[in-house]
C-alpha angles and dihedrals in degrees: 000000000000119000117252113260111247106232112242099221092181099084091037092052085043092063090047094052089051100046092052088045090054099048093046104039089067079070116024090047093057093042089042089047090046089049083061107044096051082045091059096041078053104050090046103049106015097056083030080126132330099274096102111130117155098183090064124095101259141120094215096045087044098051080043090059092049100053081043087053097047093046089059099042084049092060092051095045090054098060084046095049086046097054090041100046086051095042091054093051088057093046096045092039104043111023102011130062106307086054090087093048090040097041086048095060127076105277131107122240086245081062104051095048094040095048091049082047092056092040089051085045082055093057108034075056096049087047096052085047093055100045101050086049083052097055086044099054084049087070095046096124091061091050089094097043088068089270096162094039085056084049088054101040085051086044088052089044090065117026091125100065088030099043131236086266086038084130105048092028080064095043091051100048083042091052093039090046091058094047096047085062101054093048093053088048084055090049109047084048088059101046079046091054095056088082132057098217145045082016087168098049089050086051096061094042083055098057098041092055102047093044081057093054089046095062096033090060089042104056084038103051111020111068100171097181109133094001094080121061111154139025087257089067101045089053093051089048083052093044087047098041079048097055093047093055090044084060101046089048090046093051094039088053093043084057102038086057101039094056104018120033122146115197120176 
């Protein structure tokens, strides 16, 4: 008797990964490039001196304070528009319309979630990227007066309270965090889905449960005290504690779809 094939999920979830990257990056590119290009006007002609002042009676602080303004509410839209962007490709490709073309093809249910899951790591990684070039393109003027050196003395200075991995300990709980909060996003959509009505209001059920059982277990389970001894640390338990969850929502979700999927 042959020996059943093992299935090879990596070009499948390829496929997956490119085709959600193709469909996000006509929106998230334009909003990350305009990000940019407001950070660097700002950095240029808001922190031109240190006369800024927005609360004063004149035309050029006060041209100076919107651009400032812009610049910070920017920052913030374009977390928003990320997590939305991505949430609506999940919605459309695996319980809206496209479901019944992309549930039709080839592909396992594992496949589809875990290829949406590498394409939403891309770009938490991509986000955390841009904004840290952003702030520091708010600062640009400072970039020939020995900006980063001074960055990197204050970094030295204090390497004991920050931790040696203090940088990409930062970068990985950024980017986990982000994609902690698009998995649970796929996972509470799929518990929601389960049901035909009052989909929002289950939603939020959803959420407020599981947010419940997440600190529950925190405060129960994780006593930090003399394990933690430096902010490096603490940003490598969160990054762990957030790949843990990632997995557990993947999986959930994985499972919800594959035995229990109402389309309409």
């Amino acid at each position: 008797m042959e020996a059943k094939k093992i299935r090879n999920p990596f070009p499948q979830v390829w496929k997956v990964f490119k085709y959600e990257i193709l469909n996000s990056y006509r929106v998230l590119l334009p909003v990350y490039a305009v990000l940019l290009g407001v950070s660097l006007i700002a950095g240029i002609v808001v922190f031109r001196d240190d006369s800024l002042d927005i609360f004063e009676n004149n035309s050029d602080n006060l041209i100076r304070g919107i651009i400032l303004m812009v610049a910070f509410v920017l920052f913030i839209a374009s977390f928003v528009v990320s997590i939305f962007i991505i949430e609506k490709r999940f919605q459309k490709g695996m319980l809206g319309d496209e479901a019944y073309l992309n549930l039709s093809l080839p592909v396992t249910m594992g496949e589809h979630v875990w290829g949406r899951a590498l394409a939403a790591f891309v770009w938490a990684l991509g986000y955390v990227l841009i904004n840290l070039l952003a702030i520091s393109l708010l600062a640009i003027r400072a970039w020939p007066d020995g900006f980063f050196i001074e960055a990197i003395q204050t970094y030295r200075e204090n390497i004991a309270e920050l931790g040696a991995s203090f940088i990409p300990a930062v970068l990985c709980a950024a980017t986990s965090g982000f994609l902690f909060l698009v998995m649970f996003i796929y996972v509470v959509k799929a518990i929601a889905h389960l049901v035909k009505k009052h989909r929002t209001l289950v939603e939020v059920v959803v959420v407020v449960v599981m947010i419940a059982i997440m600190n529950r277990i925190g405060f129960s389970v994780f006593d930090l005290e003399g394990i933690i001894h430096n902010v490096a640390q603490g940003m490598w338990f969160v990054t762990l504690c957030n790949t843990v969850y990632i997995i557990l929502f993947g999986v959930a979700t994985q499972l919800i779809l594959s035995f229990k999927l109402n389309l309409e």
